[in-house]
C-alpha positions as CSV (number, residue, x, y, z in Angstrom):
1,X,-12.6,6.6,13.7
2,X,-14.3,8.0,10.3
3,X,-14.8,5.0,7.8
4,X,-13.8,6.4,4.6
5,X,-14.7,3.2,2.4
6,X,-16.6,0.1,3.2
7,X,-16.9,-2.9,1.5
8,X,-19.8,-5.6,1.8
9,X,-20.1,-8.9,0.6
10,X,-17.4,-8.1,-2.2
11,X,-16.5,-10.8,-4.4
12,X,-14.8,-10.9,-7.6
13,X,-14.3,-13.8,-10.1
14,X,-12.4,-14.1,-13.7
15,X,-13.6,-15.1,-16.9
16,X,-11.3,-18.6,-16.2
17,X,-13.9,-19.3,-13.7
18,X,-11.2,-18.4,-10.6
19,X,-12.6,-16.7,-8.1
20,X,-10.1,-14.6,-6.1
21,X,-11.9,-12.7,-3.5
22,X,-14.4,-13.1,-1.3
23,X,-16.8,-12.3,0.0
24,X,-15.2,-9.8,2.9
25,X,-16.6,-7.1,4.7
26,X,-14.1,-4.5,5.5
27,X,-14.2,-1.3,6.4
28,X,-11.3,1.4,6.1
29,X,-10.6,4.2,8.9
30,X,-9.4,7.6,8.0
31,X,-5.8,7.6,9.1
32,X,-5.3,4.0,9.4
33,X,-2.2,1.8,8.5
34,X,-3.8,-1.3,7.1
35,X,-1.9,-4.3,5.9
36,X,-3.2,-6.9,3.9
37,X,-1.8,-10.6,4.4
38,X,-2.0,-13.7,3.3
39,X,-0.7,-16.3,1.1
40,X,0.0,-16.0,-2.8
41,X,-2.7,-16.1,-5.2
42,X,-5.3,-15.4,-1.9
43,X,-7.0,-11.9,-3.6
44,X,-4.7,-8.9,-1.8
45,X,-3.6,-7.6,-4.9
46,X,-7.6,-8.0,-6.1
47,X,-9.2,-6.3,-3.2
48,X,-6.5,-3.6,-3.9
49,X,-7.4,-3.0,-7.2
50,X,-11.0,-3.2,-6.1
51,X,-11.0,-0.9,-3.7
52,X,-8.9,1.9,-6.3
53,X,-11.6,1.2,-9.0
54,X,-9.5,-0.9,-11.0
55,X,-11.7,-3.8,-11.0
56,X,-15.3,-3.7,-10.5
57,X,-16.7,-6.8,-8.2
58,X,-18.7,-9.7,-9.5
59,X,-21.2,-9.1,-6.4
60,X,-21.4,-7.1,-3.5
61,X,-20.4,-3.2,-3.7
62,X,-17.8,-0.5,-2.5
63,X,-19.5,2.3,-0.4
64,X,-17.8,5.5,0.0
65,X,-19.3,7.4,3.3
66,X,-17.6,10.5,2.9
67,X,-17.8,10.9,-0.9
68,X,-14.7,9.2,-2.7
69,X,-11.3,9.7,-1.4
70,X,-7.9,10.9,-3.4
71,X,-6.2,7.7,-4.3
72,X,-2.7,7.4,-5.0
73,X,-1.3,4.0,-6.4
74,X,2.3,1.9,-5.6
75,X,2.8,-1.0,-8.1
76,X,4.7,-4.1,-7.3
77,X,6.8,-2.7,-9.8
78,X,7.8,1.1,-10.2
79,X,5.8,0.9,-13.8
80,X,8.2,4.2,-14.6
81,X,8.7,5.6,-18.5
82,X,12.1,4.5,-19.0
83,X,12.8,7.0,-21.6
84,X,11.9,9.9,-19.2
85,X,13.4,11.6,-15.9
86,X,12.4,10.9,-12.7
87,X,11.3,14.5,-12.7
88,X,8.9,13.6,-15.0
89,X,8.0,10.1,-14.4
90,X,6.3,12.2,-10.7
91,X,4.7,14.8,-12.6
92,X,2.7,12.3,-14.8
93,X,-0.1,12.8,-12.8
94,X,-0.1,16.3,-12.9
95,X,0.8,16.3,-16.6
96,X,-3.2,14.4,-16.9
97,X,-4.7,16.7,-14.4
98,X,-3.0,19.8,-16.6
99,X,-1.5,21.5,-13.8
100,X,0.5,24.1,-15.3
101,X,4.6,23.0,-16.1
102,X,6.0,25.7,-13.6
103,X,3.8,24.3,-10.5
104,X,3.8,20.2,-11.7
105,X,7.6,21.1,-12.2
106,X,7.7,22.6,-8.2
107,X,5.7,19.7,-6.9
108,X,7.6,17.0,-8.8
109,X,10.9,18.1,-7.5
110,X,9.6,18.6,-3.8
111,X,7.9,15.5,-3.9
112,X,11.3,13.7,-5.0
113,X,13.3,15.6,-2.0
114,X,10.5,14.0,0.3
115,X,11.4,10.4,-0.9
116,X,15.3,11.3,-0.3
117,X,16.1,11.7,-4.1
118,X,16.8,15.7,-4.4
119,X,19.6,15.8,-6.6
120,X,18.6,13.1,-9.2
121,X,15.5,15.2,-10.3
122,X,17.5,14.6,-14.1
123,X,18.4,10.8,-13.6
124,X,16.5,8.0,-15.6
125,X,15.5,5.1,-14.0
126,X,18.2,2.6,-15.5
127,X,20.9,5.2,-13.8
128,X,18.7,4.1,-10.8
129,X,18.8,1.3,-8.3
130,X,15.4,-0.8,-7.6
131,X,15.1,0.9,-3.9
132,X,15.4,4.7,-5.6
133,X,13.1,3.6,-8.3
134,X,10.6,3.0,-5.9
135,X,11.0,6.1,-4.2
136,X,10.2,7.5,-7.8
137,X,7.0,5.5,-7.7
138,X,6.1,6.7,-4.4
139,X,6.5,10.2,-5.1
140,X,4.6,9.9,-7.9
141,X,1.8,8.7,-6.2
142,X,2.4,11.5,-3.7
143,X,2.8,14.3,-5.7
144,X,-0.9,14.5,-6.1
145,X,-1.8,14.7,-2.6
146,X,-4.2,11.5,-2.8
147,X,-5.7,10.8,0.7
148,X,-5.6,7.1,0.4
149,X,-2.4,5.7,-0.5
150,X,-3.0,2.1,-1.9
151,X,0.1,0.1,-2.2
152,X,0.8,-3.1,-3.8
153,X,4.3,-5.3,-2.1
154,X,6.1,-1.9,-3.5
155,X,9.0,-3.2,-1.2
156,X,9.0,-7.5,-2.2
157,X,12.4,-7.4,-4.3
158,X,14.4,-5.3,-2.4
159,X,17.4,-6.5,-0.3
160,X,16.5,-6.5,3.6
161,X,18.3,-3.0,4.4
162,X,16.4,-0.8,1.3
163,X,13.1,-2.4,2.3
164,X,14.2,-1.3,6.5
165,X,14.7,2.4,5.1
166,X,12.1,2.3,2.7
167,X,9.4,1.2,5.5
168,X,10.8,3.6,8.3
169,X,10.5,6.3,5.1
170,X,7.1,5.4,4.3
171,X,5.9,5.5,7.8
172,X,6.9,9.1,8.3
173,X,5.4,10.2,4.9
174,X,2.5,8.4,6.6
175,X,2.6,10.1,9.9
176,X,3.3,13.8,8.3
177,X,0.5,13.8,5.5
178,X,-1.6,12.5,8.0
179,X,-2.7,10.1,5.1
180,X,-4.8,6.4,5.0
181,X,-2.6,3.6,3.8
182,X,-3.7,0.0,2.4
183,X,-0.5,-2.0,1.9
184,X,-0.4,-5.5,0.2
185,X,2.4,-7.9,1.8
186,X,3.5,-11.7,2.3
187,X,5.5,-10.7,5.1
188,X,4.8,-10.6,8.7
189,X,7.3,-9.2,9.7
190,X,6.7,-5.9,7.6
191,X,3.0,-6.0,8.4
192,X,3.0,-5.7,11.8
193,X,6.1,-2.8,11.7
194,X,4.2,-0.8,9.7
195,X,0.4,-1.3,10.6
196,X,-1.8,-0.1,12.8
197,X,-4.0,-3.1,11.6
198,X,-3.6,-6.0,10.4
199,X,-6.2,-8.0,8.0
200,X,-4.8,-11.7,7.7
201,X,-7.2,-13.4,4.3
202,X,-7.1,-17.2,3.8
203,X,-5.9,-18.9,0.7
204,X,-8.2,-18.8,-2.9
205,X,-10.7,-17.0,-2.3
206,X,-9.8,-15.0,0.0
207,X,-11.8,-14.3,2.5
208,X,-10.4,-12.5,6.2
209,X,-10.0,-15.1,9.0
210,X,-8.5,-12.5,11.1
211,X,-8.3,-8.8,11.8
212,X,-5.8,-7.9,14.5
213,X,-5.2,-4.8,15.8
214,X,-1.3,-3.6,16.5
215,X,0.5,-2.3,19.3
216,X,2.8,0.1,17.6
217,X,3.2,3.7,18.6
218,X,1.1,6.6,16.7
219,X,4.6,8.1,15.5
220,X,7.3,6.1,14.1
221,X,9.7,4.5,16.0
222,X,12.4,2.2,14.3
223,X,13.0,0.4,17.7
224,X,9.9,-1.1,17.3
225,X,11.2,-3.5,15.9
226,X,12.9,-4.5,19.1
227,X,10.3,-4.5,21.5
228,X,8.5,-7.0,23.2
229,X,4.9,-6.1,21.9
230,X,6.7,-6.1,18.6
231,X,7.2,-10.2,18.9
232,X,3.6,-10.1,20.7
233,X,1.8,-8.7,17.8
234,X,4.0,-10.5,14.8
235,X,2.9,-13.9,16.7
236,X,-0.2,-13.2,16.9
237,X,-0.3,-12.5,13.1
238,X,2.1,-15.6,12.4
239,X,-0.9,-17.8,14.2
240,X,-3.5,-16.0,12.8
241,X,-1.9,-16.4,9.1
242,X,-1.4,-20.7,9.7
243,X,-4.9,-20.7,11.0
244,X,-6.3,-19.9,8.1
245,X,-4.1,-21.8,6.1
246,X,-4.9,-24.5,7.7
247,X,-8.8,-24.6,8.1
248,X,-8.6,-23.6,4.5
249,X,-7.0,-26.9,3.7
């Protein structure tokens, strides 16, 4: 597979003195599903922001083989303008690339219809639940056609049955726009339903004690989560992820 970014010897500290990452070495495949885990506080959401150009590492560098990707961006938090539709809360990024209203108006509402939410184009986010503001995040990070999706625990305070639909959703957005995704998650479970590749980091700083390949299908299949190589793999992250806590203590 094509590595689309590399990372080597990254680290990166905080003016407190904390240092949250690193070093890693890590490189990520065009068309992979890569999950981050690992305990609170261990650098996922740092490496993250690292790797979208948020943050800029205390040593080491970010190498980009095939010049920089398209990067679209899912908070924790859907981060939407409360005063403004969800039509417009997507075409933000278009508004700051000035694409033209009639097209960033077209895209915004086709991008919403892809996330499930055709027919609350006009609805603002407190008219909203939590699981459909999310899907307004993640067509907002979608209606710019990134090519690396970076995502942040978008799915950590939903209920179990919106984060179930939200993860078989995101998988097929995954599978059609045949894009790269780096998700941030505490949850084995999740990580090993989603990825195609698991990175497990150990506690403060975090550095990655294990990177485990899945067994899932190319296409999506909620069964998955019924299968026997779907227990295989999660116990193999589950070990993998009190390994490192434990040699880390």
């Amino acid at each position: 597979m094509i590595t689309i970014a590399s990372l080597r010897g990254v680290t990166r500290s905080f003016a407190n003195g904390v240092t949250a990452l690193g070093p890693i070495d890590l490189d990520i495949r065009e068309g992979e599903f890569l999950s981050l885990l690992g305990p609170s506080g261990c650098g996922k959401s740092t490496a993250l922001r690292v790797i979208a150009g948020l943050l800029v590492p205390t040593a080491g560098a970010i190498s980009w083989p095939q010049g920089k990707s398209r990067i679209g961006f899912v908070f924790q938090d859907p981060t939407l303008m409360p005063w403004a539709i969800a039509r417009d809360n997507v075409r933000l990024p278009l508004d700051l690339a000035r694409v033209p209203r009639a097209e960033s108006d077209h895209r915004a509402q086709a991008a919403l219809a892809r996330v499930g939410l055709a027919g609350f184009e006009d609805a603002y986010p407190r008219e909203l639940s939590g699981g459909m503001r999310m899907r307004v995040s993640i067509a907002r990070a979608l209606v710019a056609k990134p090519e690396l999706l970076l995502m942040d625990e978008p799915f950590a305070a939903l209920d179990e049955m919106t984060r179930q639909e939200l993860n078989d959703d995101l998988l097929r957005l995954w599978h059609d726009d045949g894009l790269t995704v780096v998700f941030v998650t505490h949850s084995v479970a999740e990580s090993t339903y989603l990825s195609t590749r698991t990175v497990v980091l150990t506690p403060r700083p975090g550095r990655i004690a294990a990177d485990i390949p899945m067994s899932r299908a190319p296409e999506p299949d909620p069964s998955y989560r019924f299968t026997p190589a779907f227990a295989a793999d999660a116990g193999r992250v589950s070990t993998a992820l009190h390994r490192a806590a434990k040699e880390a203590a």
